[in-house]
N, C-alpha and C positions, 0 to 999 in steps of 0.2 A: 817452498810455496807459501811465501810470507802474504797476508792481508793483503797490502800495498803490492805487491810484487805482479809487474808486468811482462816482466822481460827476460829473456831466455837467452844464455848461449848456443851460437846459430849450431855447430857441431858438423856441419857443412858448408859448401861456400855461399853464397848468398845467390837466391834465382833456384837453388837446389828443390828446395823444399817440397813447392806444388811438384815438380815432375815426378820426386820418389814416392809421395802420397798419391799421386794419379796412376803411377805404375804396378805400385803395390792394390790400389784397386782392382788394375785389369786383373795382374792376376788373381788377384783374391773371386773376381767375379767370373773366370775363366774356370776357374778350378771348381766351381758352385754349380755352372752350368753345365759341365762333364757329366753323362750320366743321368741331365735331369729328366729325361723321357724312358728311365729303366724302367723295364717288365710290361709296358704299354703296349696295347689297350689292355692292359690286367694291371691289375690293382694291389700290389701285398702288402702295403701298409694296414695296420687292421683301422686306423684313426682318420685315413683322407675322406673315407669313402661316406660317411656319418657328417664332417662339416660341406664334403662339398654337396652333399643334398640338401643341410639347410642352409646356406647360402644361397643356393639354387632357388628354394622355396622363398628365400625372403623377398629376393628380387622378382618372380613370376608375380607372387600374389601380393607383395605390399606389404603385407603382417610382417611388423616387426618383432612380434615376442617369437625367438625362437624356438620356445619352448624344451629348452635342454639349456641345463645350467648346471652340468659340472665343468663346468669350467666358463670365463665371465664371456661377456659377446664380443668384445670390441674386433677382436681377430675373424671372428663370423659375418663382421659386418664391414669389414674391409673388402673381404671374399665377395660379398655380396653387391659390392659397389662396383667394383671390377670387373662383375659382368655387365656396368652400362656401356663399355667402350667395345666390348668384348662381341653384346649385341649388336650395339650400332655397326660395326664394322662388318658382322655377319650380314644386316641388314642389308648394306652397300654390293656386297657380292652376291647378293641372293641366295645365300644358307638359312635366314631366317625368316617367318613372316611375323611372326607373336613369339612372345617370351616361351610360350609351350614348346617352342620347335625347339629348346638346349635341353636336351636330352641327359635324364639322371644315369649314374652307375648302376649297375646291378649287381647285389650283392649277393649269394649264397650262403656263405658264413662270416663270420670273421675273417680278415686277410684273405675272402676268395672274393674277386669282385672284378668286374667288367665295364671297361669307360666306354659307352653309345659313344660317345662324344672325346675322344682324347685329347683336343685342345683346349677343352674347359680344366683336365687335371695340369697341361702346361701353365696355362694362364694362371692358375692358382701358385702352383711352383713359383712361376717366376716372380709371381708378388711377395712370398716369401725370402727369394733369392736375393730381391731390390731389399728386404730391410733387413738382410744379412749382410751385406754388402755396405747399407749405409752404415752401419752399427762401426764401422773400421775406421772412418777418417776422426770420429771420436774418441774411440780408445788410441787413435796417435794424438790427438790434442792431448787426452790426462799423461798420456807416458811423458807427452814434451813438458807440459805444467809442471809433472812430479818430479822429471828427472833437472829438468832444467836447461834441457839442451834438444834440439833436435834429434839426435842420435836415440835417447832412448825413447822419442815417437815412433819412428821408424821401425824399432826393433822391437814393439809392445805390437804395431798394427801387422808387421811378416808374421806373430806368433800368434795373432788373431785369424789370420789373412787362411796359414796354416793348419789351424788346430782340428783335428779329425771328429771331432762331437760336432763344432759349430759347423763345420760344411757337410755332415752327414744331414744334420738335421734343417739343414739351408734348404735342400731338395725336398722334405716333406710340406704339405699344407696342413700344419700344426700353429699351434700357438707358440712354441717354444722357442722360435727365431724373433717372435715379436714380443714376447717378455725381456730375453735381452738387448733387447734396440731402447726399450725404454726405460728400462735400469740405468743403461751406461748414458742415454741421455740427461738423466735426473743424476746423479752422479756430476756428469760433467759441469751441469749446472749449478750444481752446489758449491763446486769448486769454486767457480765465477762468483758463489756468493759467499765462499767463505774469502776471495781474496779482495772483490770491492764493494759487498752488499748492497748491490743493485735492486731496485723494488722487482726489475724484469725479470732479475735470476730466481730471487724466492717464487714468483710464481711458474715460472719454465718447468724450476725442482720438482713443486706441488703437484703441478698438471701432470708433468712426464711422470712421478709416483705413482700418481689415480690410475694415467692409463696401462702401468705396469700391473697393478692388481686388476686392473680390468683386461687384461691379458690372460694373466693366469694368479689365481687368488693371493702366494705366497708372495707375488711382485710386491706387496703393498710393505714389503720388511725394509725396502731402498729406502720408505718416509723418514727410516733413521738417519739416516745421511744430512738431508738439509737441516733437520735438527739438531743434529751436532754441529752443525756446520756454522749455524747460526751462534751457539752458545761459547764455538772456540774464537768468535770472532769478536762476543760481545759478552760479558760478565753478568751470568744469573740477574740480577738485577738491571740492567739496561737491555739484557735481551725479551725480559715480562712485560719491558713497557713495550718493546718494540710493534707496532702493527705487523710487522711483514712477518714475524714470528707465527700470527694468527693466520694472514692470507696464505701462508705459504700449507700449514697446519690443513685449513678448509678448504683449499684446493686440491688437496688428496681425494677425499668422498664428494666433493662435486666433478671432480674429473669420472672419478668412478661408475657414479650412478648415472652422470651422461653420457657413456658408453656400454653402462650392464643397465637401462633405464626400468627394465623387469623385473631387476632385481626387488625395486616397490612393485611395480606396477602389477608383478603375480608370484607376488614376496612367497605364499605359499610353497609354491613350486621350483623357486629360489631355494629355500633352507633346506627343501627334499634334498635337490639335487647334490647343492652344495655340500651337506653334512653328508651325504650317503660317499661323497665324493672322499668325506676328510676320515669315516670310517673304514674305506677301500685302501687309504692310506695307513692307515694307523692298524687294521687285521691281517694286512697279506695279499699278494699275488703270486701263484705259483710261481718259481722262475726266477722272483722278481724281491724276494722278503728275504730277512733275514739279515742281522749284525750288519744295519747299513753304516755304521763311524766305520769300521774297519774298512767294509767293500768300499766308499768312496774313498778310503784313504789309498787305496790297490787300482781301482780305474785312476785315480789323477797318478800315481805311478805308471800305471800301462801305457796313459796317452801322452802325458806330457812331464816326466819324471823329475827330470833335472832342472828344468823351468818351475816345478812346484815346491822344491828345495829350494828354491832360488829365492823366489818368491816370500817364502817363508825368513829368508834370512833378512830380507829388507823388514819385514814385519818385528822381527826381533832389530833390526836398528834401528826402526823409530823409534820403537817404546827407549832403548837406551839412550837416544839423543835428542826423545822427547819430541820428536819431529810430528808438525802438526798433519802436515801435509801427507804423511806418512799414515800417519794412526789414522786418518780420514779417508783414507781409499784404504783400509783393512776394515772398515768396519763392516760392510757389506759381507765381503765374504765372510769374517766370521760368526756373524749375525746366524747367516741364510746356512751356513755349513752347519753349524750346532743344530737350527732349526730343523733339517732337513732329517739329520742324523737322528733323533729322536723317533720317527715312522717307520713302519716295520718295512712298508717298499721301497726300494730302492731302481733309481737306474740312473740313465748319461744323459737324458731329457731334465733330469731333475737334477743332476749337477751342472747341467751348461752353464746358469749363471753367475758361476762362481769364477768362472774361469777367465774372463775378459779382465777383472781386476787382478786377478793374479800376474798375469803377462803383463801390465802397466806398473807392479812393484817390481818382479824380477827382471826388466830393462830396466828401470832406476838404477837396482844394486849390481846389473851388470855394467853401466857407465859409470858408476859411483867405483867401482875399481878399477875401472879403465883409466877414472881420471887418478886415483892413488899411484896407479901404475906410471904416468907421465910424471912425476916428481919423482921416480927413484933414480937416484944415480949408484953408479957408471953407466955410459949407454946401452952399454952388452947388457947389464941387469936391466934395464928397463925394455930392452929390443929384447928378451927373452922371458921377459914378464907380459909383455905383450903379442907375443905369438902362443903362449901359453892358453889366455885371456881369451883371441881370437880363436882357438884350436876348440876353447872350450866352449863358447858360442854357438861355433858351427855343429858340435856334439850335443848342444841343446836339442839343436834343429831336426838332426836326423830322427830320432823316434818320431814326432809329430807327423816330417811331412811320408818317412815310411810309411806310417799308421793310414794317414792321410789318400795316399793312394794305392794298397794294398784295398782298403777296405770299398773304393771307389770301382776299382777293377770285379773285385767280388759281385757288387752290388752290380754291375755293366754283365756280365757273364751271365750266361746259360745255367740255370740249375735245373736240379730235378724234376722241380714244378711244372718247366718247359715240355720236358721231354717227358714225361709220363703225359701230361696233356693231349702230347701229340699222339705218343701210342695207346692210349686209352679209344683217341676217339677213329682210331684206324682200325682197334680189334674187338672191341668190346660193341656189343650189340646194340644197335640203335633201340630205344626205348627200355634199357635196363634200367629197374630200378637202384639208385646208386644212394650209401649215405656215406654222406661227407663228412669230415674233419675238418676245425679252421685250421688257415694258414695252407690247405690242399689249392691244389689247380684247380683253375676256372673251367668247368665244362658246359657246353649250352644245353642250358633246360630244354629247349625244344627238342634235343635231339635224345637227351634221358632225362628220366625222371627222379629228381636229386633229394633231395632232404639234408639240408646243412644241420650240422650238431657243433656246438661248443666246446667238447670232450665228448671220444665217441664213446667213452666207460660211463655214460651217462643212461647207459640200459647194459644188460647181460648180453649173450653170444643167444640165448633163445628168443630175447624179443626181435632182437631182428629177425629170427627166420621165421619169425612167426607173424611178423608184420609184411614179410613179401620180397625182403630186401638183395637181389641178386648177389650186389658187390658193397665192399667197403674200403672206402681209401682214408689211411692215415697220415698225419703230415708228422716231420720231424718240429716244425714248430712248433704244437701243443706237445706230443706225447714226449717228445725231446725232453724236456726240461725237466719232467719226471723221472728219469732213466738220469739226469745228470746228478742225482741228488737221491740214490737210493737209503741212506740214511736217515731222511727226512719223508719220501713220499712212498715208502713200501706198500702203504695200501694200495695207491695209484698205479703202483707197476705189477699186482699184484690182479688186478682189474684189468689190465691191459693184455698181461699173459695169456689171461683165457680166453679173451677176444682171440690174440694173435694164437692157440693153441689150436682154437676149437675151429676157428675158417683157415681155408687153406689159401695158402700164398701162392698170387700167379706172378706177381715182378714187386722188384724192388730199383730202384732208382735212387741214384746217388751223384750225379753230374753236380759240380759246384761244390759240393760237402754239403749238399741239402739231400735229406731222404726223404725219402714218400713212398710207401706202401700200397699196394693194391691188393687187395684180398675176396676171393670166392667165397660169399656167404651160405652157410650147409652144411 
């Protein structure tokens, strides 16, 4: 990936190209859309159900300050635009007359929530699904740039196309699919500027950085990129004088603050959010804390093992062959990996975007032996060198797309949630008072009187009975994660005993490998 260098060997025959990148879309955006109507009209993401009402609200009333800023708008306000088509369309059929007819979720607690409306949670999905989807014809441009041939585009975007984080999180309406759409944009654009220094590319870099932090805060770590990108291409001194060095620089916090524009305009309430945000990061979340270097070095094992070895070896051959092009699509991930690694929470939301560049170096070093392999003589060695190569490819593959559709099947299927649902509101008395747990079943207010808690050890076994409270249902989602980690949360399970000692147990439900409790309060 030299400065000057425009040109790739084809690695297929010529006319190839568009069909396997259009192929590996379908599927990519086949596999994204499997599932994406799970659990509806219920709601268990505990994070949909919070943007799609202020999106909702931005569009009915106009106000643009969302007034919630842990995390920046530009994703809120995509959401938010997408119901102009959304309405207009209803308008035409006569579902709507006024923006008040789109009807908000109802929430109870965390992860318990009810879509009035289930095609405003599709329409939100799919807007995510579309810049999941674009995010792949990119990551096959850097693998073709990197590798140098067709061949390792191809086999960067199936391991993108594949990979079980990026299409889990395809189907939620998060921010997290559209931080990495504009990572790998700014990225690829950088490339573009480290190999012709176009005025276009520095600013493309600039823009697509801003609206990476205006995605999700940590986006804004890509701005490394074009800055390196600038300096390998031009000499500390020629790159100071350079302007585009600056546009490229200032184009970051102007892309930013014209997509988080609150961020001044009710700065206050910005720094609240934002730092309460970077503190929730840096103290813990049940479940969710704890030795994050190691745990992410174990999830990129679980999901994608042998492509992160892979991966890792290309990073060790740049640096020995000095490869520019090499160390320049490592920087990111190592940046954003070290970064992330330092906060005490951890999860697969927060490692997504590490992952797209990794698949664009480990197809490099997978053709980069392919091609070693085509010069070996005799042909028995090299025809045995190459079914080796091929054998181990395909061994790459399996964990991902296993991972990939085991977890897709899961997330489609009946759990516990369902069916205690069902038999709660078949045997349990209309108008009982109920307190809920998040992550429990949605049951209709109208028909009992609910009271959502956040953790139900959040009172003793007497203030309930002492507040009225018939039943109490627990989810395995909260109280789980306590019971996974007795070592670490013995008070918590210790809280939850005597809840679970003192009320008596009428069912337990376990469909799916999700559990939910229901218990006789008294």
């Amino acid at each position: 990936m030299n400065p000057a260098s425009g040109s790739y060997a084809a690695g297929f025959p010529a006319g190839t190209e568009g069909i396997l990148v259009g192929t590996i879309l379908i599927m990519a955006l086949a596999i994204r859309l499997w599932g994406i109507d799970f659990a509806l009209p219920y709601i268990y993401h505990p994070d949909e159900v919070n943007k799609i009402a202020i999106a909702q609200g931005i569009f009915k009333t106009g106000d643009l300050n969302p007034h919630y800023f842990k995390k920046p708008t530009l994703f809120i306000y995509l959401n938010a635009l997408a119901y102009v088509p959304y309405y207009l369309l209803g308008r035409v059929f006569g579902a709507f007359q006024t923006p008040a007819d789109i009807l908000p979720p109802v929430s109870l607690a965390m992860g318990v929530a009810h879509a009035q409306m289930p095609s405003t949670v599709i329409m939100g999905r799919l807007l995510t699904v579309f810049f999941a989807t674009a995010t792949i014809p990119f990551v096959f441009f850097l693998g073709k740039q990197l590798g140098k041939t067709t061949s390792s585009g191809v086999l960067a975007a199936l391991m993108m196309a594949v990979s079980p984080t990026h299409v889990q999180h395809s189907r939620y309406i998060t921010e997290n699919i559209f931080l990495v759409f504009f990572v790998i944009f700014s990225v690829w654009a950088s490339v573009r500027l480290y190999q012709k220094g176009r005025t276009g590319d520095y600013a493309m870099a600039g823009i697509a950085a801003g609206l990476a932090a205006s995605s999700k805060y940590p986006g804004v770590l890509v701005a490394v990129v074009p800055l390196c990108a600038h300096f390998l291409r031009l000499n500390f001194s020629e790159g100071m004088r350079d302007f585009r060095f600056f546009l490229c620089l200032g184009l970051v916090p102007a892309a930013f603050f014209a997509t988080t524009p609150f961020a001044l305009m009710d700065c206050a309430n910005f720094l609240k959010d934002a730092f309460s945000e970077v503190e929730h990061y840096a103290t813990g979340h049940p479940g969710m804390d704890g030795n994050s270097f190691v745990w992410y070095l174990s999830y990129a094992w679980q999901t994608a093992g042998l492509i992160s070895i892979v991966a890792l070896l290309e990073m060790g051959r740049g640096v020995y062959s000095r490869s520019r092009g090499i160390i320049l699509l490592s920087l990111f991930p190592l940046v954003y990996f070290l970064f992330i690694s330092f906060f005490v929470v951890r999860n697969d939301r927060t490692y997504l975007p590490v992952e797209p560049l990794l698949f664009v170096l480990a197809a490099s070093f997978m053709v980069h032996i392919f091609d070693k392999a085509r010069k070996i003589e005799p042909t028995l060695l090299k025809r045995t060198a190459f079914f080796v190569g091929i054998s181990f490819t395909a061994v790459c593959f399996l964990q991902p797309v296993f991972k990939t559709v085991s977890d897709t099947i899961k997330l489609t299927r009946t759990d516990g949630r369902e069916t205690a649902r069902i038999w709660v509101n078949e045997n349990l008395p209309a108008g009982a008072r109920i307190a809920l747990e998040s992550y429990s079943p949605f049951f209709d207010p109208s028909r009992f009187r609910i009271t959502g808690f956040g953790k139900m050890i959040e009172h003793g076994p007497q203030w309930f009975i002492d507040h009225g409270y018939d039943y109490a249902i627990f989810s395995q989602g909260m109280y789980g994660r306590f019971y996974e980690k007795p070592e670490k949360y013995g008070q918590e399970i210790d809280l939850y005993d005597k809840l679970f000692s003192r009320f008596s147990l009428v069912r337990v439900f376990t469909e799916g490998g999700y559990e939910v409790r229901v218990y006789k309060v008294g």
